[in-house]
NUTOR-600660 format. One record per residue (C-alpha): x, y, z; chain; residue in three letters. Coordinates in pm, whole numbers, plus 50000, padded with zeros to 5 digits. Each point is the difference from the previous one (the first is absolute). Example, Ala and Ser with C-alpha at 12.3 -4.5 7.8 and 13.67 -1.06 7.14 Angstrom:
2
    c1    c2    c3 kette rest
 51230 49550 50780     A  ALA
 50137 50344 49934     A  SER
This chain:
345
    c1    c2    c3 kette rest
 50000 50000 50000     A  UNK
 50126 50370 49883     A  UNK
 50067 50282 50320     A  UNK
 49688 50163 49786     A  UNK
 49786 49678 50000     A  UNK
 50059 49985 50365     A  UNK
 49949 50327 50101     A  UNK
 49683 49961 49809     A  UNK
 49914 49706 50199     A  UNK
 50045 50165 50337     A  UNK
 49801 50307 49891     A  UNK
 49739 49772 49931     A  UNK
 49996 49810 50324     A  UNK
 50030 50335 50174     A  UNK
 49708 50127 49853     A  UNK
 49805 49661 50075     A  UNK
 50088 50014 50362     A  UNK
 49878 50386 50061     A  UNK
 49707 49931 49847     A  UNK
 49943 49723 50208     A  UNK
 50059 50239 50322     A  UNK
 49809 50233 49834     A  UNK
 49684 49753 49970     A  UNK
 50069 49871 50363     A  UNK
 49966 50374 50162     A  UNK
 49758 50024 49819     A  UNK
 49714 49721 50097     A  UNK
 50187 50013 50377     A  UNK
 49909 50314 50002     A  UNK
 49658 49919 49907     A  UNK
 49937 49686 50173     A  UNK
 50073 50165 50314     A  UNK
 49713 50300 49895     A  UNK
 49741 49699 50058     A  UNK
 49972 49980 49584     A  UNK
 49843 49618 50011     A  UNK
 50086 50023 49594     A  UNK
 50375 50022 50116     A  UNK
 50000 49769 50288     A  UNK
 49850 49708 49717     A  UNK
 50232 50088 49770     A  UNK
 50271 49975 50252     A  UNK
 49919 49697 50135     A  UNK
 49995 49865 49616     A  UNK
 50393 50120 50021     A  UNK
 50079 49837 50322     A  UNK
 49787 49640 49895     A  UNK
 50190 50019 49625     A  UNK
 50389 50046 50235     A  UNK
 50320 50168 49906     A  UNK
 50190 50302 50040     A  UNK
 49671 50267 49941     A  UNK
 49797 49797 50246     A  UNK
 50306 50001 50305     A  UNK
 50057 50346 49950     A  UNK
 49658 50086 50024     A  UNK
 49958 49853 50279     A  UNK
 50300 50141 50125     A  UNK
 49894 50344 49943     A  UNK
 49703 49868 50175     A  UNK
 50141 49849 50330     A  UNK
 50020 50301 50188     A  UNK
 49616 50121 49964     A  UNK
 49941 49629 50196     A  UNK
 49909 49880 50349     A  UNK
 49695 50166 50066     A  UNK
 49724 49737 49878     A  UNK
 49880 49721 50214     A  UNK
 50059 49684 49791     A  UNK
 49779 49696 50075     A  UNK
 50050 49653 49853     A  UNK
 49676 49779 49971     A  UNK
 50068 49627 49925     A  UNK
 49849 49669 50052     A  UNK
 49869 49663 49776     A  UNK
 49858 50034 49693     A  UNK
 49675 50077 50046     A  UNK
 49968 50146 50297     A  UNK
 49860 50319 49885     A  UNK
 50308 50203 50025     A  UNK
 49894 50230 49683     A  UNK
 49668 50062 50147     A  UNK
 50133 50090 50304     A  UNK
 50218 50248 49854     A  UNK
 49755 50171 49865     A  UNK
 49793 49993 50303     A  UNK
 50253 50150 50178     A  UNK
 50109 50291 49694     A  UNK
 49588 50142 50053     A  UNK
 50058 49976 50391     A  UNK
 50342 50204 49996     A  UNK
 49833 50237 49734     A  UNK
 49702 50050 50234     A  UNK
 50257 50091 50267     A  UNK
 50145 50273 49755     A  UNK
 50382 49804 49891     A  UNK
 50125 49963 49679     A  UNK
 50075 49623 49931     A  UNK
 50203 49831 49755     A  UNK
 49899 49649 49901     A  UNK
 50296 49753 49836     A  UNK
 49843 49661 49903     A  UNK
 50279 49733 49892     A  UNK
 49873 49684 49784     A  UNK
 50140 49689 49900     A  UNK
 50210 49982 49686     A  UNK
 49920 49689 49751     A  UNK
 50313 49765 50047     A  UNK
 49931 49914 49608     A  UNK
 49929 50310 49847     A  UNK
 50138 50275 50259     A  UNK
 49657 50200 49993     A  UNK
 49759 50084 50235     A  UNK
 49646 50057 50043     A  UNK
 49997 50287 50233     A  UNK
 49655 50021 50083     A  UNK
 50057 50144 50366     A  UNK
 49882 50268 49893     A  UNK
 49643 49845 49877     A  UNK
 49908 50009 50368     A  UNK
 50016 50365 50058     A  UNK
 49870 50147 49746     A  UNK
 49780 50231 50185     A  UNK
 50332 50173 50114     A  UNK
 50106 50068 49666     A  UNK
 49864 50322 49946     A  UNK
 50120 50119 50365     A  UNK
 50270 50275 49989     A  UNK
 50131 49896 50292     A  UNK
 50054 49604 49999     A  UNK
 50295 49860 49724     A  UNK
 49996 49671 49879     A  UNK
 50266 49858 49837     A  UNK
 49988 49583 49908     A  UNK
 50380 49859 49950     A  UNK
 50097 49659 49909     A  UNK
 50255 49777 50203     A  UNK
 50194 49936 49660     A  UNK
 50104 49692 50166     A  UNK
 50078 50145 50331     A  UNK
 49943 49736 50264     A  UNK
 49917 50153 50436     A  UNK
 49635 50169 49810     A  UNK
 50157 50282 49885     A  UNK
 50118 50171 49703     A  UNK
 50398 50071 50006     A  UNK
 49908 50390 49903     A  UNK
 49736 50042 50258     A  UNK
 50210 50139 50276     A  UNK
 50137 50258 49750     A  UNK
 49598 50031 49922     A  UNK
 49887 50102 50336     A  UNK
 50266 50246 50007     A  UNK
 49859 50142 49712     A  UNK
 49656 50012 50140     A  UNK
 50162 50169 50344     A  UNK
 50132 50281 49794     A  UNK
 49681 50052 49843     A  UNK
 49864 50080 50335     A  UNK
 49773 49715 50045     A  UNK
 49955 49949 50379     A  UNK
 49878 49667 50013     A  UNK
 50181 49749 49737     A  UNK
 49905 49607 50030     A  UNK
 50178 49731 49801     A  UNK
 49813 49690 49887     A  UNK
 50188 49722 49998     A  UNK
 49862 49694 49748     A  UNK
 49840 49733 50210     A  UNK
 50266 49839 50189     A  UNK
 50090 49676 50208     A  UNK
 50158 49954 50347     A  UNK
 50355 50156 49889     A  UNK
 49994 50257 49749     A  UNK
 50039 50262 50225     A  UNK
 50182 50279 49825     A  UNK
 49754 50281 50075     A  UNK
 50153 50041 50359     A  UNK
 50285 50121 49820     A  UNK
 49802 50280 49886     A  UNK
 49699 50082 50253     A  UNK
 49939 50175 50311     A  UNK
 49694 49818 50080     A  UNK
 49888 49674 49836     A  UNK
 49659 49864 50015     A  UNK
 49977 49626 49952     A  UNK
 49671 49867 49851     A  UNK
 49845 49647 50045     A  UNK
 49669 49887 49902     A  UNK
 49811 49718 50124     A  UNK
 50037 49695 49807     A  UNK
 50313 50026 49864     A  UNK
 50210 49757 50216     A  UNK
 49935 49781 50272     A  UNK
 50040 50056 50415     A  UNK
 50374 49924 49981     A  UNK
 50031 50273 49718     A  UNK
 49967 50267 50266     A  UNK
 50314 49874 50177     A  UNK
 50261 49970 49772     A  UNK
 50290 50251 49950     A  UNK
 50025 50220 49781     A  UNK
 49763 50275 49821     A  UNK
 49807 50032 50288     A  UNK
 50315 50073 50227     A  UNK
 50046 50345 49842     A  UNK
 49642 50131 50034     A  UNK
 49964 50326 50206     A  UNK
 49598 49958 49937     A  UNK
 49843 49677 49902     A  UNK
 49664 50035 49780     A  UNK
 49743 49683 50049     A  UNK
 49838 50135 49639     A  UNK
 49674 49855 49846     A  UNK
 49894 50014 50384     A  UNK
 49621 49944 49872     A  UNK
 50118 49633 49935     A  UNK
 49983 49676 50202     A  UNK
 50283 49935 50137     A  UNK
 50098 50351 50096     A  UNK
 49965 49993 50374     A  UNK
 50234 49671 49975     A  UNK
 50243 50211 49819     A  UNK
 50064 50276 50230     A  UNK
 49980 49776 50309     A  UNK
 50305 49812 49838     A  UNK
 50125 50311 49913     A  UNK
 50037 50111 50343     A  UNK
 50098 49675 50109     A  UNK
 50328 50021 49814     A  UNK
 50083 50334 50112     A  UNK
 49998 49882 50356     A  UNK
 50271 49751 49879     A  UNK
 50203 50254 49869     A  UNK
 50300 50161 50223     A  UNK
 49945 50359 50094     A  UNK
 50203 50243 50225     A  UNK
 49832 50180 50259     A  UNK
 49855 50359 49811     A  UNK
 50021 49826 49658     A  UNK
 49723 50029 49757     A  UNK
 49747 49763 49988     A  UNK
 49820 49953 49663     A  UNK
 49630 50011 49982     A  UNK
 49797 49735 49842     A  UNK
 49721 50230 49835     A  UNK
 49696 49860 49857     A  UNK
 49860 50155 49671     A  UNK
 49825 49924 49638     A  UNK
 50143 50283 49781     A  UNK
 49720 49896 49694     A  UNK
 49753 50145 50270     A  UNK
 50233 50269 50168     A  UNK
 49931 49841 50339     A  UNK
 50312 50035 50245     A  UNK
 50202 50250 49765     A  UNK
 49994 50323 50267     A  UNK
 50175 49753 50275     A  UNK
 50297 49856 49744     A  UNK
 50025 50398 49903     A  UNK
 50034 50095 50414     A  UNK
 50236 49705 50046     A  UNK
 50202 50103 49720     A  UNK
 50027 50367 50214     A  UNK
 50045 49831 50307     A  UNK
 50307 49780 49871     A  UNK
 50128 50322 49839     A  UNK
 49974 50177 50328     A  UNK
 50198 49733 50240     A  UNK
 50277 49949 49732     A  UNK
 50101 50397 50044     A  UNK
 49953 49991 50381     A  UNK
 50152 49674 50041     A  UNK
 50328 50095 49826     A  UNK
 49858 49673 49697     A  UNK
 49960 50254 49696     A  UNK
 50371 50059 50000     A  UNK
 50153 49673 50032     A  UNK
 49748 49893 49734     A  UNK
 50126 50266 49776     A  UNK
 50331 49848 50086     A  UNK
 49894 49667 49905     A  UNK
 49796 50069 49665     A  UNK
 50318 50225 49867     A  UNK
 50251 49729 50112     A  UNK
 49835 49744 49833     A  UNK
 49944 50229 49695     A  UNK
 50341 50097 49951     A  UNK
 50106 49638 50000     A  UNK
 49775 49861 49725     A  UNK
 50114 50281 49806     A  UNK
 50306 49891 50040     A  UNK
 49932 49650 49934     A  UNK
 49851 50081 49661     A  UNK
 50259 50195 49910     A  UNK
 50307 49763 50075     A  UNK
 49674 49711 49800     A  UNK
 50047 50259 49714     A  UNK
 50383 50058 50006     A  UNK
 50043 49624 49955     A  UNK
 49719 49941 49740     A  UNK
 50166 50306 49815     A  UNK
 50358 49784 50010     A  UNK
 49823 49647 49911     A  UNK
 49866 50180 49666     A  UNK
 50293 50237 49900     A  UNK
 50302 49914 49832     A  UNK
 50132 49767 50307     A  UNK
 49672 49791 50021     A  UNK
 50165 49706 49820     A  UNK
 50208 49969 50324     A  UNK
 49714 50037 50211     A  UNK
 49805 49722 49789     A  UNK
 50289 49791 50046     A  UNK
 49975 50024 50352     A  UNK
 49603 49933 50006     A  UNK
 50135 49686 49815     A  UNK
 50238 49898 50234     A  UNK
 49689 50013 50299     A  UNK
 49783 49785 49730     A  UNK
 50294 49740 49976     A  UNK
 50021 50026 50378     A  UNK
 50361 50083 49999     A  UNK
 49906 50346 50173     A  UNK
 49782 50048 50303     A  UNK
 49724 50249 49931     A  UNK
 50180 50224 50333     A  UNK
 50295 49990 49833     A  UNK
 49886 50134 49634     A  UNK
 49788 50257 50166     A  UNK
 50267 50149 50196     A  UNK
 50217 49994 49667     A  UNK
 49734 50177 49823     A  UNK
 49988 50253 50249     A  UNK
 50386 50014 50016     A  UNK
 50011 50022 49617     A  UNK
 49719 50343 50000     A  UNK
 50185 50129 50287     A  UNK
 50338 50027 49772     A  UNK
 49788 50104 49693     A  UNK
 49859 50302 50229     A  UNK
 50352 50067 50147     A  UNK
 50184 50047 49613     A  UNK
 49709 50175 49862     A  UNK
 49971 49733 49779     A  UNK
């Protein structure tokens, strides 16, 4: 390449990357003016990855930590996107702003997803002040999407006060959204397991607030007694929090105002209690690490399909022929990207 053919090239680049700054300000700027036409769109960036979506929400970061984020999870079935929006026309009768982020299933076979969350509210639609926003796991396993933290934050810039994640219907150890919520609200239905159900570990150990939904149903009573029976089980130090098994059907509304209180209440003895903080702690520690575990996934990928993958192949073939440990050729990989990232190469 010619000193002019370069210098060409870097203009170009140059030009690319302060008009991507440009178009960041831009929709941060926006985005954090309550503009729910900006916020989608920049949720679209941070779902679709790379550079403009991490600077964005970058730019973003500091305009966050003011929105109480609430995970609701449970078994498919239980109601969950019901009770979400049973809960978005309680909050908006109390006078909050609430984001709503609804994460489905992706197809294992063809990668889509159906994202009909959103089928179930759409009374709220029209709302000014309720966002929803459906996401797919794009084979994310825990129930949630890998860009929903970076979602939230979003919605927290926007100003929403209230933001609850919707994990997809999940079993007794996808348990991800405590990585990401203040308060999580565990729903169970009756009829979906049997007594011993109740007990095991797992999803139910992280509730703050269980939910006994479809309450108008057989069974229900049962449900919450068990409920209740676990909890005594569980260890607790003296002052701790002690989740409340609440009662409700969210198709009929019935029960909503208590979940809403119990929500407050939970929010209330986490900032008294000293809890809000060392959650904080805890959701940014374990965000910061599966960054970083993506990122050292991606620097190795990167090396397996660039010009020294033939080497890395040939150490996949080596495990195959059980002539390598798996332990081993991992920590070769990883020793192999390290060196690539150290020489630039």
């Amino acid at each position: 390449m010619s000193r002019a053919d370069a210098h060409l090239s870097g203009a170009r680049i140059s030009l690319r990357a302060d008009t991507m700054i440009a178009d960041v300000e831009s929709l941060a700027s926006q985005i954090v003016e309550g503009s729910t036409r900006a916020l989608a769109r920049g949720l679209t960036w941070v779902e679709s990855g790379g550079a403009r979506a991490e600077a964005l929400c970058a730019r973003l970061y500091p305009s966050t930590g003011r929105a109480q984020v609430v995970g609701l999870t449970g078994a498919p079935g239980s109601g969950k996107s019901t009770l979400a929006r049973a809960l978005a026309l309680v909050a908006r009768a109390r006078g909050r702003t609430m984001g709503i982020l609804a994460v489905d299933p992706s197809s294992p076979f063809t990668g889509g997803a159906i994202l009909g969350d959103r089928i179930r509210m759409n009374d709220l639609a029209l709302d000014p002040g309720v966002f929803i926003r459906s996401m797919a796991t794009r084979g994310a396993l825990g129930g949630l999407s890998r860009a929903a933290a970076d979602a939230v934050d979003l919605m927290d810039a926007a100003g929403l006060g209230l933001v609850l994640v919707e994990t997809v219907g999940v079993g007794q150890d996808e348990v991800d959204v405590m990585r990401l919520a203040h308060t999580i609200i565990v729903v169970s239905a009756p009829g979906l397991g049997d007594d011993v159900q109740a007990l095991k570990a797992g999803v139910l150990e992280i509730a703050d607030v269980h939910v006994v939904n479809k309450a108008d149903r057989e069974g229900a009573d049962r449900t919450v007694a068990e409920l209740r029976a676990m909890l005594t089980l569980l260890p607790s130090a003296e002052g701790a929090w002690i989740p409340p098994v609440l009662p409700a059907s969210a198709a009929r509304d019935e029960g909503i105002e208590a979940i809403a209180d119990a929500l407050d209440s939970h929010m209330a003895y986490q900032k008294t209690s000293g809890e809000l903080e060392r959650r904080r702690q805890k959701i940014v520690t374990a965000r910061v690490l599966r960054i970083a575990q993506d990122l050292v996934a991606e620097a190795v990928l990167a090396g397996a399909l660039g010009p020294e993958g033939a080497a890395r192949a040939s150490l996949l073939e080596r495990v195959v022929r059980r002539e390598m440990a798996p332990h081993a050729c991992a920590r070769a990989l990883l020793a192999q990207a390290a060196s690539r990232a150290s020489t630039g190469s």
